[in-house]
N, C-alpha and C positions, 0 to 999 in steps of 0.2 A: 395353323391348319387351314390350309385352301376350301372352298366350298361352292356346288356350282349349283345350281336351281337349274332343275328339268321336268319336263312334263312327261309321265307316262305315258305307252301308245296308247292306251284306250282312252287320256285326256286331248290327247292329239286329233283320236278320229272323232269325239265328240265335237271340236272346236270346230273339224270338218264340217259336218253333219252342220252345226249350226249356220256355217258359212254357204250352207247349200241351201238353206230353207230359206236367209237370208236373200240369195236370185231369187229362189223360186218364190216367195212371197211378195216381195217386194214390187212396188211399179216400176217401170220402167224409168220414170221421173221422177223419182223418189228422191233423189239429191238435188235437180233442181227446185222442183214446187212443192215436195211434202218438207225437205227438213229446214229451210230458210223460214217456212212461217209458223215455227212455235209446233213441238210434239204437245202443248197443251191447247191448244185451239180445238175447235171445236169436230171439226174435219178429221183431226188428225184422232182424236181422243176418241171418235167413234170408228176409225180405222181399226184402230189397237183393237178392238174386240175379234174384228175378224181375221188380222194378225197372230195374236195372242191363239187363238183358237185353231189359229195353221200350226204354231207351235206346240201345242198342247197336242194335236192330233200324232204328229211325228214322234211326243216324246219329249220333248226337248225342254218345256218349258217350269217343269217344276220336277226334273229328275233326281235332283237330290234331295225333296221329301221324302217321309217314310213311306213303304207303301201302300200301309195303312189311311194317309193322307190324301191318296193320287200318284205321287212319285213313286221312282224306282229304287229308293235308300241308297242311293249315290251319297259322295263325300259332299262339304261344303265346297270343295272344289270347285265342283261343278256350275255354284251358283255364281262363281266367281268369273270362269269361263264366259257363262252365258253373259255375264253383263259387260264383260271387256267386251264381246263383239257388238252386244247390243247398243253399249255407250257411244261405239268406234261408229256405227252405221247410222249412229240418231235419233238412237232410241225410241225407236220404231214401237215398242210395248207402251209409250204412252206411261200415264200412270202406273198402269199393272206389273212395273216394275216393283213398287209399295209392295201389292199384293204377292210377288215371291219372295223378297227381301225379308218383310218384317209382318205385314200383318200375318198373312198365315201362321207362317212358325209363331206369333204371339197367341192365336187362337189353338194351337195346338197344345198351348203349353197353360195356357192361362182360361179358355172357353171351355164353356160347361158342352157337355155331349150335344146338348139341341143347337148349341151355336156352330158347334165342330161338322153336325149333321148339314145344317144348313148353307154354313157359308163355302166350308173348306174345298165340296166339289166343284162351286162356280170357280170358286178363286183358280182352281188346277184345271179348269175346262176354260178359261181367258174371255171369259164371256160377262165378266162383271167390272167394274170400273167404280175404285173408290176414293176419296179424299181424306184428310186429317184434318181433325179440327183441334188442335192444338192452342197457335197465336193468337192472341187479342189486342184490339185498340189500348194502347194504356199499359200492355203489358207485355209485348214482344217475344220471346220467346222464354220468357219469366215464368214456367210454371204456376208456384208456387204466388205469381200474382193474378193469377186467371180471377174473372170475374162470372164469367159466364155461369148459371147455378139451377144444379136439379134438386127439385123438392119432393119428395115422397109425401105422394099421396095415396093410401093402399095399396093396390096393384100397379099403382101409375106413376113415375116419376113426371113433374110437372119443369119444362126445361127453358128458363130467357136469358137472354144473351148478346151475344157474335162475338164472331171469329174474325179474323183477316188472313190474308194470303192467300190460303183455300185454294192452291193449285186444281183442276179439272173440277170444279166445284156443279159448272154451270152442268156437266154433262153423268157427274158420277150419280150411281146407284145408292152408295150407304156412304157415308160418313163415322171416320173411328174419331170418335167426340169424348172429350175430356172435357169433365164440368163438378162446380163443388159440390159435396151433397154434407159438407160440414162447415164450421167455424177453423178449424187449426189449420196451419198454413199447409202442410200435405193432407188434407182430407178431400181428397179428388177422386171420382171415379170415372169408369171408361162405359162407355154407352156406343153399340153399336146401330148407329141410330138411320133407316132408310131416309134419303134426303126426298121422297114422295110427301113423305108424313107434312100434318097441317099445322101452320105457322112456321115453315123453315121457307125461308127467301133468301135470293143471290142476287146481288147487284156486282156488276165485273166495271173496274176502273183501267185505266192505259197507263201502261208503266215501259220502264227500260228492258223489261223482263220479254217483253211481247205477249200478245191475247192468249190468254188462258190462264197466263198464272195470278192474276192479280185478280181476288176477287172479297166480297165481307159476306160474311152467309150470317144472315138475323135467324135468331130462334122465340119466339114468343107463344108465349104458352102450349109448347109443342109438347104433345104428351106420350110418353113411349114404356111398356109393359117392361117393370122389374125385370123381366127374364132376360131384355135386350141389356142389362149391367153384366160387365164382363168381371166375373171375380169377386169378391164381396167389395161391400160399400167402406169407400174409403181407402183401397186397395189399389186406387188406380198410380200410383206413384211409381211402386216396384212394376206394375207392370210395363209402363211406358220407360222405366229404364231399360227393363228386356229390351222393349222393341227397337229402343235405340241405340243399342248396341249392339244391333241385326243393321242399323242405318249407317250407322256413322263410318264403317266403312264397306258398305252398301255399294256406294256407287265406286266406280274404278276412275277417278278424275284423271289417274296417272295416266288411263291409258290412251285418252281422247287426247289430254293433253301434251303425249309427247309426239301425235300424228298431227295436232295443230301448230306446233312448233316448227315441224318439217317443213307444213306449207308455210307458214310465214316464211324460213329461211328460202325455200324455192320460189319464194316471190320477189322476193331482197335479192339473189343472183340474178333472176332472167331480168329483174333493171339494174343489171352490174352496181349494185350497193353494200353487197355485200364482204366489203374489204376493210371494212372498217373492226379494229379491235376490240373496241370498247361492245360494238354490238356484239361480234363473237365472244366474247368472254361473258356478254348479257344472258347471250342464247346457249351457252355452256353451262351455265349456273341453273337457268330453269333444266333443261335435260338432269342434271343433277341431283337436281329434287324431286322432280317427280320418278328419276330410277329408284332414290332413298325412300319416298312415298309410297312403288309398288314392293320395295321388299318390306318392309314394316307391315303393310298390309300382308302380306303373303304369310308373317312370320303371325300376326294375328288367326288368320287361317288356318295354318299350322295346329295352333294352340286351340280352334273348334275340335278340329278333325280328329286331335286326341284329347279332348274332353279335359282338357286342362280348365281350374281355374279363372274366373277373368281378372284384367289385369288394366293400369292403365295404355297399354301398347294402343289398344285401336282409336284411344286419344290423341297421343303421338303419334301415332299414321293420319289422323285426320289434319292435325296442326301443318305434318309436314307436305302433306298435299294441298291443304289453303295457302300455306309460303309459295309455294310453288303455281296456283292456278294466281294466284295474287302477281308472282314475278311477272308471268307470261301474259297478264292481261294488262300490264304499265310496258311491257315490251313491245305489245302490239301497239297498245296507244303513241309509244314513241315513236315508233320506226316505219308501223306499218298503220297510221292512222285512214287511207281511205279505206278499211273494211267496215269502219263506221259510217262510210259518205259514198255508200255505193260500190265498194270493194270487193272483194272473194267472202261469198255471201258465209263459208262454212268458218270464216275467222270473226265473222261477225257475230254469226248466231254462240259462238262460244264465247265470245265476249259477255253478250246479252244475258244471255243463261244463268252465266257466274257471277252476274252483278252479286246477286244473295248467297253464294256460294260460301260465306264466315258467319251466314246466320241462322241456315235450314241447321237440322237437327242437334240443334243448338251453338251459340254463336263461338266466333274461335276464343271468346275473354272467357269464357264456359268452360271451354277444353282446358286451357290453361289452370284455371283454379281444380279444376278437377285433378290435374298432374301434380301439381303443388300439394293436396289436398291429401289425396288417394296415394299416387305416386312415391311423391318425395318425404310425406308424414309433416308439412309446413302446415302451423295454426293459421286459422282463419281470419281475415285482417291484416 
């Protein structure tokens, strides 16, 4: 049986419509000096508000919430649309990609009415900018070994700690904070915690990543009202699988990465280098995977859209799109190494980007046991 993936017309004219607000919002300079220096810098992460909020005005930017939420009860399609062009242009949203990916739909599903009240219009009006407080010193992307620990005290959870990574830390508004509030290894809960609040500090360190994404945010005795715990105590486990199963194939790598590809090989012909086999059969293998990466992912989407089940598939979409951003960043490194030394600046900032690309929303050794696990039905060890 043959089978051909198409987009309906009205995903057609939506992907228009996004391609138009993209001119119209966008600077004029936007691919020379906004997207070489990092969508998490400081500049860039205070753009996104007003960005986001072009988006939002037209429509566009959380159309497939309910629209009870803000949105127009569009498909998940839609959300998927929006971020291929948004990935492809530089991701222009900043952060507040989080915010329609996974926080929201978590707070919709998981936040009690005052938090749904509170949060869910800023997040669908693009006017708010949040971090994750996930990682920690010591414990990586380990859950289950976070240190970081809120104490109940009456009304007041009493919270110390840190994080690391903390992508837009320096410039976000709230922070979605996972911290123990027990002794057993999943007794975590999620706190929607404003990073104004006292004793939360950010210190930003220089990395391969470039400014913005690398930062340690300390929490010392920062005290924040029961109400900001999302879900009961102890409950934060299942919710941040939710949320990261809204992540993991969140972003569209496949699709940046098969227009970074391009330019590598148009760089490789115009200094006639590109006659070489070994390179072509290189640069045929990544194309390869990230086409297997976007239909995995598409068939995961599928599987929202008719309320299927979840499965390990959008693990297996993630593995196969890390193989894939993995080929293509040892392929640049071979063939086309000055993007790192002053080169075609948009091969480089992809490079940069991806360095953590097998360790964000959980690492690819993760995915894997998960498939083994989940998947295949293989015991653990």
């Amino acid at each position: 049986m043959n089978m051909e993936f198409g987009w309906k017309p009205e995903q057609e004219e939506y992907r228009r419509r996004i391609r138009q607000a993209l001119d119209d919002l966008l600077p004029a300079d936007w691919y020379e000096k906004w997207v070489p220096q990092s969508y998490a810098c400081d500049e860039n992460v205070e753009f996104s508000r007003q960005f986001c909020a072009g988006l939002a005005e037209r429509g566009l930017l959380v159309r497939h919430w309910p629209k009870e939420f803000g949105g127009e009860g569009g498909e998940d399609w839609e959300q998927f649309i929006l971020a291929e062009e948004m990935k492809g242009a530089g991701e222009p949203r900043g952060g507040q990609y989080m915010n329609v990916n996974w926080i929201g739909p978590t707070l919709m599903r998981h936040g009690s009415e005052a938090q749904r009240a509170e949060h869910l219009p800023r997040l669908a009006r693009g006017d708010t900018v949040w971090c994750q407080g996930f990682s920690e010193p010591g414990a990586g992307t380990d859950l289950a070994a976070l240190r970081t620990r809120a104490e109940r005290r009456g009304d007041v959870y009493v919270i110390n700690g840190s994080k690391i990574w903390t992508s837009y830390a320096r410039r976000a508004d709230f922070c979605f904070l996972l911290a123990r509030t027990g002794t057993g290894r999943k007794e975590i809960s999620v706190f929607l915690l404003p990073m104004n609040t006292p004793g939360v500090s950010v210190t930003s360190f220089p990395g391969l990543t470039k400014d913005g994404h690398l930062n340690e945010v300390f929490f010392s005795d920062v005290q924040v009202p029961v109400t900001a715990r999302v879900g009961a105590e102890g409950a934060g486990w299942q919710i941040i699988t939710d949320a990261l199963s809204y992540e993991r194939v969140g972003v569209p790598r496949y699709h940046v990465g098969l227009a970074i590809i391009d330019h590598a090989i148009e760089q490789l012909k115009a200094e006639g280098r590109y006659d070489d086999p070994v390179m072509q059969a290189r640069a045929g293998l990544v194309v390869a995977k990230f086409e297997a990466a976007r239909m995995l992912t598409y068939l995961v989407v599928d599987q929202r859209v008719k309320r299927l089940p979840a499965t390990t598939d959008a693990n297996v979409a993630r593995v196969t799109a890390l193989d894939a951003v993995n080929d293509l960043m040892n392929f640049l490194a071979d063939f086309v190494p000055d993007c790192l030394a002053g080169g075609h600046p948009l091969l480089e900032e992809y490079y940069r980007i991806n360095v953590p690309a097998g360790i964000t929303a959980g690492t690819y050794e993760l995915q894997l046991d998960l498939i083994a696990q989940r998947g295949l039905g293989l015991p653990r060890g």
